[in-house]
C-alpha positions in Angstrom: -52.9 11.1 -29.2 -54.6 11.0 -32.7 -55.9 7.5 -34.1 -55.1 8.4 -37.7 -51.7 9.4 -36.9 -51.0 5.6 -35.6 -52.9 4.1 -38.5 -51.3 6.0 -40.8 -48.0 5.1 -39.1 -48.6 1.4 -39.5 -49.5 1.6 -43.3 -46.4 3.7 -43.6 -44.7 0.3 -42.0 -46.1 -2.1 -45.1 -48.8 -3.2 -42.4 -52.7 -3.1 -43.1 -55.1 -1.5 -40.7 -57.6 -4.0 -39.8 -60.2 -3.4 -37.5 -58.5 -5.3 -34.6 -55.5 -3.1 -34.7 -57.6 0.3 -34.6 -60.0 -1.0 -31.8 -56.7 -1.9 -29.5 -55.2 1.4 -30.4 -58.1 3.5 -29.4 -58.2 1.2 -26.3 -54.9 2.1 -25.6 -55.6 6.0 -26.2 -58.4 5.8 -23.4 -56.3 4.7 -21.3 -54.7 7.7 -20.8 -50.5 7.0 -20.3 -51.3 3.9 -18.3 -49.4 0.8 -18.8 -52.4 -2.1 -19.2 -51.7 -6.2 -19.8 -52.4 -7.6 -23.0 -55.3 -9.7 -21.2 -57.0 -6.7 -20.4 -57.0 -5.7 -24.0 -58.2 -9.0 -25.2 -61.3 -8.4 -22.6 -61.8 -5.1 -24.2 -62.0 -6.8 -27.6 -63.6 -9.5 -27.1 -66.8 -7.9 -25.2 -66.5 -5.2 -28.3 -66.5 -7.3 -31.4 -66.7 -10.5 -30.2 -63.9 -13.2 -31.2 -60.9 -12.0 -30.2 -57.5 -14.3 -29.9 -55.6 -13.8 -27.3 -53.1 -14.7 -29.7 -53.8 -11.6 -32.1 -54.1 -9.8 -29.4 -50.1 -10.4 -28.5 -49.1 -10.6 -32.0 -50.6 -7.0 -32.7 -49.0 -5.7 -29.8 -45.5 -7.5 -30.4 -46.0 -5.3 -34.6 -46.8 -2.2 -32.0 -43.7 -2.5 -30.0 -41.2 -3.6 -33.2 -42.6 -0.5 -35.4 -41.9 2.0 -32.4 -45.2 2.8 -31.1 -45.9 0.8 -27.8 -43.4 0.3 -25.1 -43.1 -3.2 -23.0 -42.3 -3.8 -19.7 -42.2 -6.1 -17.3 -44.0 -6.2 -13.4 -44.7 -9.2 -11.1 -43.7 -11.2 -13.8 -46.1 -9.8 -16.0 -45.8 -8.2 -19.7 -47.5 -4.5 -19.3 -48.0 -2.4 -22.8 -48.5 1.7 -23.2 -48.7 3.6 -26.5 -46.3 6.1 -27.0 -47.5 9.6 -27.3 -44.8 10.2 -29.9 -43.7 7.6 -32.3 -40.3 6.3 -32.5 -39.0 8.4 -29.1 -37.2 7.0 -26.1 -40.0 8.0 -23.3 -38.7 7.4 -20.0 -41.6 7.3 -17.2 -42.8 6.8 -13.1 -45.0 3.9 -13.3 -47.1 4.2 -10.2 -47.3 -0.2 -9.3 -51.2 0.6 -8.0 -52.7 1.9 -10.5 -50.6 1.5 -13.8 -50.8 5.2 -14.3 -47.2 7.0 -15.5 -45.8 10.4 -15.4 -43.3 11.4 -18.0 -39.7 11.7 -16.7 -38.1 15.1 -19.1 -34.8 13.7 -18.3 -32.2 11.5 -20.8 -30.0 9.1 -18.7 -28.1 8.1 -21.2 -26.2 11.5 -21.5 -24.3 10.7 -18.5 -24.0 6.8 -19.7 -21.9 7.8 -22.4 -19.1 9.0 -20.3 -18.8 5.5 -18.8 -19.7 3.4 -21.7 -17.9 5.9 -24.1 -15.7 2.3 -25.4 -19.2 0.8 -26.0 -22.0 0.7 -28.7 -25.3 1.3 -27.1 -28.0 0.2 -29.8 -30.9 1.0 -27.2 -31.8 1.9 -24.0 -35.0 1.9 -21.8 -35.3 4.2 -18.0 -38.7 3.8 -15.7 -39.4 4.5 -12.1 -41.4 2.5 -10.3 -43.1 3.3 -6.9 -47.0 4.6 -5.9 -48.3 7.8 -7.2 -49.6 10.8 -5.2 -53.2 9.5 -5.5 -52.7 6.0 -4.4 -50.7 7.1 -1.5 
């Protein structure tokens, strides 16, 4: 995972680089493939430059997730974001529910989908595991 290559991404997009949205994606590429709450984020920022928003906080990682570089999903009723290591890919993952970490699933669903949605058109799709991981066993 290379900073610049997610910067440059975003510019690509029309979007400017502003120092909030670099300092929550190198958060995000320290944390290693683990899915992490937006308020964990806003922490981050906040006791790194201060002033942070909650608010820009979301809003940066809504832009993420709409431009293809962040997934979203859901757990205890809770929003839960992770960086994709490649930009616009479907990644499909085991999210271990202790610690957040994920391991990368090399396996498309969807190619056995289309034999019994082949009448249907699919515009996106999303596969994740959850359970505990060997380590929090």
């Amino acid at each position: 995972m290379n900073l610049e290559i997610y910067l440059d991404y975003i510019k690509d997009n029309g979007y400017r680089c502003t120092p909030q949205r670099s300092s929550i994606l190198s958060y995000f590429i320290g944390q290693k493939n683990r899915f992490v709450t937006a308020k964990s984020v806003t922490d981050h920022l906040q006791n790194k430059m201060g002033s942070v928003s909650s608010d820009t906080v979301y809003r940066n990682l809504q832009l993420f997730k709409d431009i293809g570089i962040m997934d979203l999903t859901f757990q205890d009723g809770e929003s839960l974001f992770h960086l994709k290591n490649e930009i616009n890919t479907h990644e499909y993952k085991f999210i271990c529910t202790e610690c957040g970490n994920t391991t990368d699933l090399n396996v498309c669903p969807m190619e056995k989908m289309d034999t019994y949605l082949n009448d249907y058109l699919i515009y996106d799709h999303k596969f994740e595991v959850y359970g505990v991981c060997p380590s929090c066993l």
